[in-house]
C-alpha positions as CSV (number, residue, x, y, z in Angstrom):
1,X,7.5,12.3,27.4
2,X,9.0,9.2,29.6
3,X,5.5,7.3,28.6
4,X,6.2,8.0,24.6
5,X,10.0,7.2,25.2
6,X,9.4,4.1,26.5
7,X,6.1,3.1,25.0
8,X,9.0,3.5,21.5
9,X,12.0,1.6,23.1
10,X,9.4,-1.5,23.7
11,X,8.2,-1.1,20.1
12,X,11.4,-1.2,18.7
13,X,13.2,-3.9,21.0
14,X,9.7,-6.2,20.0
15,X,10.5,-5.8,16.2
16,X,14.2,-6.1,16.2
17,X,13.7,-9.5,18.6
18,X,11.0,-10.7,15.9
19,X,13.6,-10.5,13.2
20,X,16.8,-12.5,15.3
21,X,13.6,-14.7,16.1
22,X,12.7,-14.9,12.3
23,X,16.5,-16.1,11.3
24,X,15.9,-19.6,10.6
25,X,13.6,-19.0,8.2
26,X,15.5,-16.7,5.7
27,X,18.2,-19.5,5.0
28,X,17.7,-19.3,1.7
29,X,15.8,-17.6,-1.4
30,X,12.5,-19.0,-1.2
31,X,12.8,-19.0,3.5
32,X,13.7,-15.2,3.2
33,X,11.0,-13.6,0.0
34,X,8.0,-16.0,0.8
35,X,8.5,-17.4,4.1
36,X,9.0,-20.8,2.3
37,X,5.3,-20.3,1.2
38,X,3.7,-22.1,4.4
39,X,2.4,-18.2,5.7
40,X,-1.0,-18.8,7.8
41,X,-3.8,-16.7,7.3
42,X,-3.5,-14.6,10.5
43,X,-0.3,-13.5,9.6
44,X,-1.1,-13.5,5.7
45,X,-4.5,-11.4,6.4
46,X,-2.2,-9.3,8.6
47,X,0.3,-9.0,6.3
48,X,-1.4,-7.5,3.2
49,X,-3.6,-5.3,5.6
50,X,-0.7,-3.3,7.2
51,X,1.1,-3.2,3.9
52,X,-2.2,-1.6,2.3
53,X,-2.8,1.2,5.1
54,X,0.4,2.9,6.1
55,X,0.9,6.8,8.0
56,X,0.0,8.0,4.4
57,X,-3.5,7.1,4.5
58,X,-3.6,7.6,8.4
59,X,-2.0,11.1,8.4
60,X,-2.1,12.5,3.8
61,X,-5.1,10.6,2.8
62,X,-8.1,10.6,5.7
63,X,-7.0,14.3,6.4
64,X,-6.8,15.5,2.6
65,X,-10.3,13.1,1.4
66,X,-11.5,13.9,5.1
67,X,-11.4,17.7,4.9
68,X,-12.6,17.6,0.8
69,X,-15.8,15.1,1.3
70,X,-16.5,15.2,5.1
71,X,-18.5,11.8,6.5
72,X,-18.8,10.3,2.9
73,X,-14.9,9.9,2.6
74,X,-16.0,6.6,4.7
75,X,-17.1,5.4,1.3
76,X,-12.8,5.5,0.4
77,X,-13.1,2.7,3.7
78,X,-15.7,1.0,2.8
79,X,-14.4,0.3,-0.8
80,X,-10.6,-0.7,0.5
81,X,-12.7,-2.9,2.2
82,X,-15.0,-4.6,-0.2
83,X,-12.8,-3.8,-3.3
84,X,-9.4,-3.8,-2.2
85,X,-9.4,-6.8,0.7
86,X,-12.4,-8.8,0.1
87,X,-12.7,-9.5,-3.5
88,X,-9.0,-9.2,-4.0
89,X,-8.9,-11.9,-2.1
90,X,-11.9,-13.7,-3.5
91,X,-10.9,-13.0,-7.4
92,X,-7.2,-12.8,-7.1
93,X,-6.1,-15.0,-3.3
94,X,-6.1,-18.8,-4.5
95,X,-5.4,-18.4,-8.6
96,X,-2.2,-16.5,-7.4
97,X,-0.9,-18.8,-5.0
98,X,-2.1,-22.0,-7.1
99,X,-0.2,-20.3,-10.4
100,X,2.6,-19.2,-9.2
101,X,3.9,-22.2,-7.0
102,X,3.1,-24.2,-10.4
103,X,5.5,-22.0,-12.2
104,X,8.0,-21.2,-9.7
105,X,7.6,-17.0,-9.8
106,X,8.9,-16.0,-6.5
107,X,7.5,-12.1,-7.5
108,X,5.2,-10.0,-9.8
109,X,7.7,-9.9,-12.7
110,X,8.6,-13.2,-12.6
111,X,5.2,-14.3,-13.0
112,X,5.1,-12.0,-15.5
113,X,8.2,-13.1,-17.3
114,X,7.0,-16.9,-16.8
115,X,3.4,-16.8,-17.4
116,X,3.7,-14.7,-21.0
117,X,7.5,-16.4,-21.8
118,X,9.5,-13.6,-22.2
119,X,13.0,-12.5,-20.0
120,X,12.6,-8.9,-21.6
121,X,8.8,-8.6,-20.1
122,X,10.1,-9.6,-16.9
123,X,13.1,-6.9,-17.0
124,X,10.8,-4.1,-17.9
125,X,8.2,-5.4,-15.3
126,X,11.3,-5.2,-12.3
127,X,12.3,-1.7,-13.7
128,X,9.0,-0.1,-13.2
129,X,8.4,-1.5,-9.9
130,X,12.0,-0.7,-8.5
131,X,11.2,2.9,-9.8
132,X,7.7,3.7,-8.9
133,X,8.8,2.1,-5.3
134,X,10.8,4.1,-4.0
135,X,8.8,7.5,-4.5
136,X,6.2,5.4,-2.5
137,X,8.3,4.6,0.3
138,X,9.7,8.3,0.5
139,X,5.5,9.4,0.8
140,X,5.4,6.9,3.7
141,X,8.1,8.4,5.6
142,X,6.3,11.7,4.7
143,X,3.7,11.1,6.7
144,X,5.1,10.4,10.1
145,X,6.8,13.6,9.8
146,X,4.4,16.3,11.4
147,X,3.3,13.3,14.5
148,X,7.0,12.7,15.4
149,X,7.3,16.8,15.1
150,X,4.4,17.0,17.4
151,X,4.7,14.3,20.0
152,X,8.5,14.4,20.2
153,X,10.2,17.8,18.9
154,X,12.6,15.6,16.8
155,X,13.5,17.0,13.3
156,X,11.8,15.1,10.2
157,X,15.3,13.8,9.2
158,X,16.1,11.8,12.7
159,X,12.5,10.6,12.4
160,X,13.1,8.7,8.7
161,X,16.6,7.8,9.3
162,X,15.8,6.3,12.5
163,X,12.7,4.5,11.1
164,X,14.8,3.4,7.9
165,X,17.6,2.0,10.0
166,X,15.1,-0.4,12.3
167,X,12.9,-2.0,9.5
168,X,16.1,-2.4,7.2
169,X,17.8,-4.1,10.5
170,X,14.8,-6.4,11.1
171,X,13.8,-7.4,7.0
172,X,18.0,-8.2,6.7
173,X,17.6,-10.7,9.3
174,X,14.8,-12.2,9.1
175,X,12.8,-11.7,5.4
176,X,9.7,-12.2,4.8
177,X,8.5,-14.5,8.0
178,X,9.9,-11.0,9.9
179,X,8.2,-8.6,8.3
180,X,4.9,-11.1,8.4
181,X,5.2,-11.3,12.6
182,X,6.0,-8.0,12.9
183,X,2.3,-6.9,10.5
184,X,0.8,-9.2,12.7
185,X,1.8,-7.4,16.2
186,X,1.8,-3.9,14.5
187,X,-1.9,-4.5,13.3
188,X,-3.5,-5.3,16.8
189,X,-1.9,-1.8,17.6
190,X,-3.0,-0.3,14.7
191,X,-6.7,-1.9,15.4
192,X,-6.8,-0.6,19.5
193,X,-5.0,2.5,18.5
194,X,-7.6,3.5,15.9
195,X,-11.0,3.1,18.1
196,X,-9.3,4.9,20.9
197,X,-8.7,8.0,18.5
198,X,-11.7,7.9,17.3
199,X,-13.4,7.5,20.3
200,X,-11.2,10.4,22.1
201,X,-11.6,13.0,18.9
202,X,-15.5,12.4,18.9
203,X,-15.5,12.8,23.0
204,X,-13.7,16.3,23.0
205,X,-16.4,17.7,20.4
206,X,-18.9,16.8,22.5
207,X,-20.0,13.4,21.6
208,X,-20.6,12.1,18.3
209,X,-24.3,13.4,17.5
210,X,-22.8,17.0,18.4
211,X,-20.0,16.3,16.3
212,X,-22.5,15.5,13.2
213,X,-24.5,18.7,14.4
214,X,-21.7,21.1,13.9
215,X,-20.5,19.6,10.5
216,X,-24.0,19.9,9.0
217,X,-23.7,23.5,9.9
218,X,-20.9,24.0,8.1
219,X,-21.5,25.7,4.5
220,X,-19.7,23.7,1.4
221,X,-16.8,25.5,-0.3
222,X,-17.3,23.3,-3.3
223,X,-19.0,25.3,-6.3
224,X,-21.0,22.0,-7.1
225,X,-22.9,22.5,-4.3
226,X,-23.4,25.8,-4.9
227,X,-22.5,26.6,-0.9
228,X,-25.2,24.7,0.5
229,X,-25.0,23.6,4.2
230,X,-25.1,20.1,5.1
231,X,-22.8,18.7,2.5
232,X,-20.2,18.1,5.0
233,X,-22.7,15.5,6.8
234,X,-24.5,13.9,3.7
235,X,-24.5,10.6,2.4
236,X,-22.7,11.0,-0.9
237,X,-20.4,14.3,0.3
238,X,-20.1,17.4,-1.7
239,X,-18.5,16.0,-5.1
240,X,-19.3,12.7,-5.3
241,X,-17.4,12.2,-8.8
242,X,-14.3,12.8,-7.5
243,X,-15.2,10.6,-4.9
244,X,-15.4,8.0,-6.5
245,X,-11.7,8.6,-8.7
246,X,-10.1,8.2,-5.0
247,X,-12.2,4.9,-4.3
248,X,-11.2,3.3,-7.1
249,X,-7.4,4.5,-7.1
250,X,-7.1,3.2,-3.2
251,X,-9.5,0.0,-3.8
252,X,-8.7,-1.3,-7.0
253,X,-5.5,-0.2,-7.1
254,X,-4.1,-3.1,-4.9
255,X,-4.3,-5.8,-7.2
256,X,-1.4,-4.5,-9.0
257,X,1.0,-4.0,-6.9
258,X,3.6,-6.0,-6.3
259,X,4.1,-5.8,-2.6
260,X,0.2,-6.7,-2.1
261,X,0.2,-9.1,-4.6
262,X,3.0,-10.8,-3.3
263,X,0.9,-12.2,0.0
264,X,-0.9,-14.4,-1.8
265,X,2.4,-16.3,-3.3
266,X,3.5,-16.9,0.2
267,X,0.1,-18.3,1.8
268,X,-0.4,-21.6,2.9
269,X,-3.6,-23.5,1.7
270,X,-6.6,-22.9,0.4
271,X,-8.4,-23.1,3.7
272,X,-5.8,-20.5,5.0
273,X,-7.0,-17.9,1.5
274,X,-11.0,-18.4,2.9
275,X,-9.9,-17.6,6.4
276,X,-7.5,-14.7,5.4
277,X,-10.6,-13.7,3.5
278,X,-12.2,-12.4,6.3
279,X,-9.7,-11.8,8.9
280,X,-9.0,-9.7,6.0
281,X,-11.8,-7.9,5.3
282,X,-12.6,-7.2,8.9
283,X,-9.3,-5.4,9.4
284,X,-9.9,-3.2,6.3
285,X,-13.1,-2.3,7.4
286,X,-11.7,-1.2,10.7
287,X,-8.8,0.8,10.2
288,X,-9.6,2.3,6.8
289,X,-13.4,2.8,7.4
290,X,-11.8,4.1,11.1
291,X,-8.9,6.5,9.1
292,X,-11.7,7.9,6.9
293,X,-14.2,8.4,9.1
294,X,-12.4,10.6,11.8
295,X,-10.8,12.5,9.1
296,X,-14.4,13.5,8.0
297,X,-14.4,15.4,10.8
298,X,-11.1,17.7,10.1
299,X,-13.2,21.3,9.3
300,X,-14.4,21.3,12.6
301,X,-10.5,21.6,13.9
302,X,-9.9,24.9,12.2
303,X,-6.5,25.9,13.8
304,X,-3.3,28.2,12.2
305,X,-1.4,25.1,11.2
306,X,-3.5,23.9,8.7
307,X,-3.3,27.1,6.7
308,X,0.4,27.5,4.7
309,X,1.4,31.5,4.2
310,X,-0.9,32.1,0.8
311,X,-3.8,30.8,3.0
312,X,-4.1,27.5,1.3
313,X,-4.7,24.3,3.3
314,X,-1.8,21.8,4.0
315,X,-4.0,19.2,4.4
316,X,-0.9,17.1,6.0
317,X,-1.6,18.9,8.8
318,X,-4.8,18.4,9.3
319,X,-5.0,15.1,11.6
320,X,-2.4,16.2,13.5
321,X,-4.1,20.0,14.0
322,X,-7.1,16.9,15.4
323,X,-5.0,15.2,17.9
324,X,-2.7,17.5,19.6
325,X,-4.6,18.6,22.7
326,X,-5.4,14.5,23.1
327,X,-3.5,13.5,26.8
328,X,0.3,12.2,26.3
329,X,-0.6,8.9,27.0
330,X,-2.9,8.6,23.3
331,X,-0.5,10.6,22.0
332,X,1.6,7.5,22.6
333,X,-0.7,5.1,21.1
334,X,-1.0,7.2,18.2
335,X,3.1,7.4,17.4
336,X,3.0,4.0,18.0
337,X,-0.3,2.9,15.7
338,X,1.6,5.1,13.0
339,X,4.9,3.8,13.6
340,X,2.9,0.4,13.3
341,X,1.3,1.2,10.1
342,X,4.5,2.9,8.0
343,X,7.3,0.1,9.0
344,X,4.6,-2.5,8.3
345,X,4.3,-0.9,4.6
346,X,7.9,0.1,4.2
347,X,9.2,-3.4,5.5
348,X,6.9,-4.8,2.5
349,X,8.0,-2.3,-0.2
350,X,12.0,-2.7,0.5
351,X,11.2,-6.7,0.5
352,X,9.6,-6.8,-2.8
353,X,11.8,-4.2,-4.5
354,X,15.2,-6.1,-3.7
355,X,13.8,-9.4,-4.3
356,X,12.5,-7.8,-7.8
357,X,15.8,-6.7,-8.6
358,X,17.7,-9.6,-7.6
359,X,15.9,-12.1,-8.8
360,X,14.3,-10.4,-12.4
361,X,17.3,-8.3,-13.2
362,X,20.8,-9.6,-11.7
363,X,20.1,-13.3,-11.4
364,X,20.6,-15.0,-14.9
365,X,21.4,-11.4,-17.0
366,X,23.9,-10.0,-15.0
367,X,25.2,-12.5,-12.7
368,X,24.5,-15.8,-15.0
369,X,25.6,-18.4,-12.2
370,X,23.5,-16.9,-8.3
371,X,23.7,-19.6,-5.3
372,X,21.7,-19.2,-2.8
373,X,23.8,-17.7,-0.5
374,X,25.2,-15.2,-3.3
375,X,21.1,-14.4,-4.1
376,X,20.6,-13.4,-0.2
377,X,24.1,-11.2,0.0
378,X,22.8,-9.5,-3.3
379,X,19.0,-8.8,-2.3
380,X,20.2,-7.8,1.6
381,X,22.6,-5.4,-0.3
382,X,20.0,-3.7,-2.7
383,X,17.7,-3.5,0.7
384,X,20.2,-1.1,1.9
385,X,20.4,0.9,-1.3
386,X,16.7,0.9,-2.0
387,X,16.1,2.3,1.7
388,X,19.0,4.8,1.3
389,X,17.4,5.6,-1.6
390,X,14.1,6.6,-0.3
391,X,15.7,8.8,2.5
392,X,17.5,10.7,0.4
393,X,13.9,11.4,-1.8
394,X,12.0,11.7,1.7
395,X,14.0,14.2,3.2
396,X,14.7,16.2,-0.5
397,X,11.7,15.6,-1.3
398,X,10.0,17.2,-4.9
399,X,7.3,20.0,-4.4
400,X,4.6,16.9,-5.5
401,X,5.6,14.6,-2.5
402,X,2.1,14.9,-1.3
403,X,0.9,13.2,-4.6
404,X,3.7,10.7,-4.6
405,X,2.0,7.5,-3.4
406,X,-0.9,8.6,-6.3
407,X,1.5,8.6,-8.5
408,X,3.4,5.5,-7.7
409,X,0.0,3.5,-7.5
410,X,-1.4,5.0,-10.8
411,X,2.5,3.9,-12.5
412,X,2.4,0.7,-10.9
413,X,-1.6,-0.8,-10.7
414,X,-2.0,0.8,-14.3
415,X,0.7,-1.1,-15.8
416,X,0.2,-4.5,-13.8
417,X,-3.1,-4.7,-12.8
418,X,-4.7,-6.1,-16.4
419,X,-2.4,-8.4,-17.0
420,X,-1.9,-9.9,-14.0
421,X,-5.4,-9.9,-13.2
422,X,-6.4,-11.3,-16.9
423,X,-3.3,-13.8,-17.0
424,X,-4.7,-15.4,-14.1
425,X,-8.2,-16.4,-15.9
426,X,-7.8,-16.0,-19.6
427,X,-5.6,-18.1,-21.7
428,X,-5.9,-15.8,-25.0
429,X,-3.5,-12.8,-23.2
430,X,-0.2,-12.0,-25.2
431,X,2.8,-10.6,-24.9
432,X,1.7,-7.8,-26.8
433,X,-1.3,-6.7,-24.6
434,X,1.2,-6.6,-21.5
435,X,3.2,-4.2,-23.5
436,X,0.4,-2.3,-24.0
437,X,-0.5,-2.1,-20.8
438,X,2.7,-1.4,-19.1
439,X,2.9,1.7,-22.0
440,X,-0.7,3.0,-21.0
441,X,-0.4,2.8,-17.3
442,X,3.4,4.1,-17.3
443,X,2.3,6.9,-19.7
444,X,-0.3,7.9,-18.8
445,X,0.6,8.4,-15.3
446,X,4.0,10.2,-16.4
447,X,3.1,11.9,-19.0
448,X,0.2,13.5,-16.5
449,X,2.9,14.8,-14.0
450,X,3.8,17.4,-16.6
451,X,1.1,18.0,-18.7
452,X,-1.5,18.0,-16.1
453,X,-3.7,17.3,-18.7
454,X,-5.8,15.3,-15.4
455,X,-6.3,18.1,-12.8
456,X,-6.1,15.3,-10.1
457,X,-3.2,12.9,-10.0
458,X,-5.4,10.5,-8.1
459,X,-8.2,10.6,-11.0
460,X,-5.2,9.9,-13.5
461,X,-4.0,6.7,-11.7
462,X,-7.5,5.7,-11.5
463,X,-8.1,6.2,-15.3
464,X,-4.7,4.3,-16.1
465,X,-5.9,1.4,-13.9
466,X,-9.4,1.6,-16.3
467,X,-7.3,2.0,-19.6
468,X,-5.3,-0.9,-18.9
469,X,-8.4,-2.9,-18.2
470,X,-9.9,-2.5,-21.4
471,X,-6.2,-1.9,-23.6
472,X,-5.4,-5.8,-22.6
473,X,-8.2,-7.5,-23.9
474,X,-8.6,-5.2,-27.4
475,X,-4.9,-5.9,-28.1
476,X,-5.0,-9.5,-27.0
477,X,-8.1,-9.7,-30.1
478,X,-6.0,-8.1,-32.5
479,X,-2.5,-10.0,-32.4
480,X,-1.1,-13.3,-33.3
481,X,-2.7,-16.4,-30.3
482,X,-0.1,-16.9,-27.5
483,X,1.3,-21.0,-28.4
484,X,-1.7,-23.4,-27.1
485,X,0.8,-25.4,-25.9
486,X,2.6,-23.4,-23.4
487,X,-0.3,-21.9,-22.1
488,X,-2.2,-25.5,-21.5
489,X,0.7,-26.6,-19.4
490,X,0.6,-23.0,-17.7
491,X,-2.9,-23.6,-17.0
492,X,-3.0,-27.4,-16.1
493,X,-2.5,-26.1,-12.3
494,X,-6.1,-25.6,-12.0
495,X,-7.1,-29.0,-12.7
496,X,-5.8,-29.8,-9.1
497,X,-8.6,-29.6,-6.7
498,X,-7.1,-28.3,-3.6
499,X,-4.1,-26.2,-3.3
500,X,-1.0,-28.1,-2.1
């Protein structure tokens, strides 16, 4: 217990120094929500891969996919990997930061607002973000609830008040340059901490070849397999459809939100986007392709605590059933490559949603005349709510909390994704396509909550992400051509030929 104690007072003294360290740059708007856009790529790639992977994929997901598909959920890793780092970084990394700096959009709805000329496109865009945040955020602190419980004995609600307080402390001082330092520290955790669990997990099974041996053994409980043994160990898993619906919703999914997104505004060259590329990549490949993998091995920890009181599996509880005979001392690594991976994510998600507030809704509607000093006292102010906010739905939380970060990445890639994605590279893309597509991804992702009309709420974000894809493009066809002129001068920042 001294070990863990102190292994989490150094952890916490390193980020709050980062963020008194991290002062000078948050003097004003554009120092504290993009690090004055001169981010390297270490700390960029860092940035965007501990604000993709937090305690929810580590602890919900790799349990929950683990325990469902066995070995083949590595194919979720793989694809965050390929789909969600690489090529959202090859398709999406310089157009963003080239586009944006030429328009002056400090955040997703502001690019929105900008790029299709429209205040009331922006609005709506900063309302559904702010809204389908802060259920993400609560699932976050979710996740850390059952380690902490483990490892510590400290009730759920000390854990996520305690964890609120320090990232709101360290993002208040020091914005976006803090939160980029701190990703950068918390990810080398995150990277050491992972290969020693995997590597301890795999060791008290016997090894890893007697690991495989017992999960081929296992019989599949999934009636497409008709209970065939072996579909634990296979290549493609036991339901490889469904599969797939989860690789797309985790992959895809991050090039429409607006706290992943937002990375690329803040980078600083092009020759930082083809490093951060890799650097990247790489880190995806490690810590998702590591969070997926050893959760393929959760049916061969069959204890009590997975099982709630009708005999159904609280899949929750399933890496932690994994690593609570390890030795204190990688107990300690794991709080800490947790810790590491929920305040990186939650340090991102109150950033972007009090920037998106203050700068899409208050600045110029509410408040019509913002200095920059009034800008920073307004966005540290909504910080604080947002994160309030979040406790108060983490520790009440709704009987679907363990589907909240589908739901919030269905509402949120489903409505942004296609026009972002399309605004980037297609000058024919109106206002009424955007529309559209916020009412598809939005609706659908809603309307699903109720009428279940999608067994999975994972499939359902998925599918919104697909709709809006193909709902942009039809409706862009059928209505009046955005004016030539405005979009030329939008698009005349490509005609450079580096980024500046």
């Amino acid at each position: 217990m001294i070990i863990k104690v102190i292994l989490l007072i150094v952890f916490f003294a390193t980020m709050i120094g980062v963020g008194i360290y991290s002062r000078k740059y948050a003097v004003n708007v554009s120092g504290f929500v993009l690090g004055g856009r001169s981010v390297g790529p270490w700390l960029t790639a860092f940035a965007y891969g501990t604000s993709y992977f937090s305690a929810v994929v580590f602890v919900g997901y790799a349990g929950q996919f683990g325990y469902k598909y066995g070995l083949s959920a590595t194919w979720i890793g793989i694809g965050n990997a390929v789909i969600g780092s690489l090529l959202a970084w090859l398709i999406l990394g310089k157009r963003t930061r080239v586009m944006t700096k030429h328009i002056h959009a400090a955040t997703m709805p502001d690019y929105f607002g900008k790029r299709y000329d429209s205040n009331t496109l922006k609005i709506a865009a900063s309302v559904i973000a702010f809204v389908f945040l802060i259920p993400y955020t609560a699932s976050v602190y979710n996740g850390l609830s059952r380690l902490f419980e483990m490892a510590f004995d400290v009730p759920y609600t000390v854990c996520v008040i305690v964890m609120a307080a320090l990232t709101c402390v360290y993002v208040i001082l020091g914005g976006y340059m803090a939160t980029a330092i701190n990703d950068l520290i918390q990810g080398i955790i995150m990277i050491f901490g992972i290969i020693a669990v995997i590597v301890a997990v795999l060791n008290g099974q016997g090894g890893f070849m007697n690991a495989i041996f017992q999960l081929s053994e296992l019989e599949s409980d999934i009636p497409v397999t008709l209970g065939q043994k072996g579909a634990f160990a296979s290549f493609f898993g036991p339901d490889p459809i469904n599969l797939l619906g989860v690789v797309v919703l985790t992959s895809l999914g991050t090039w429409g939100l607006p706290q992943m997104i937002h990375k690329f505004y803040a980078i600083k060259d092009e020759k930082s986007v083809k490093a951060g590329t890799i650097i990247s990549t790489i880190f995806a490949i490690i810590i998702s392709g590591g969070c997926y993998f050893l959760g393929g091995f959760g049916r061969l920890f069959d204890s009590p605590q997975i099982y709630n009181a009708d005999g159904g599996i609280v899949y929750d509880a399933i890496i932690p059933a994994m690593l609570q005979n390890l030795p204190d001392i990688l107990i300690g690594v794991i709080i800490m490559l947790v810790l590491s991976a929920s305040m990186s994510t939650l340090s991102s998600l109150v950033l972007t949603s009090s920037s998106t507030l203050t700068l899409d809704v208050i600045k110029g509607h509410i408040i019509k005349n913002m200095d920059d000093k009034k800008q920073l006292l307004v966005m540290r102010s909504f910080l604080v709510i947002f994160v309030v906010l979040s406790v108060i739905l983490a520790i009440n939380p709704p009987t679907f909390i363990a589907q909240l970060m589908g739901i919030s990445w269905g509402a949120l890639a489903g409505a942004f994704l296609a026009p972002f994605l399309y605004g980037l590279y297609w000058k024919r893309v109106t206002k009424a396509a955007v529309w559209a597509s916020f009412a598809c991804g939005v609706g659908i992702t809603v309307s699903n909550i109720f009428l279940k009309y999608i067994a999975s709420p994972i499939n359902a974000g998925a599918i919104a992400m697909i709709a809006g894809l193909i709902v942009v493009p039809v409706v862009s066809l059928i209505t009046p051509r955005p004016q030539k002129e405005k979009v030329e001068k939008i698009f005349a920042c490509y005609n450079q030929k580096e980024l500046d």
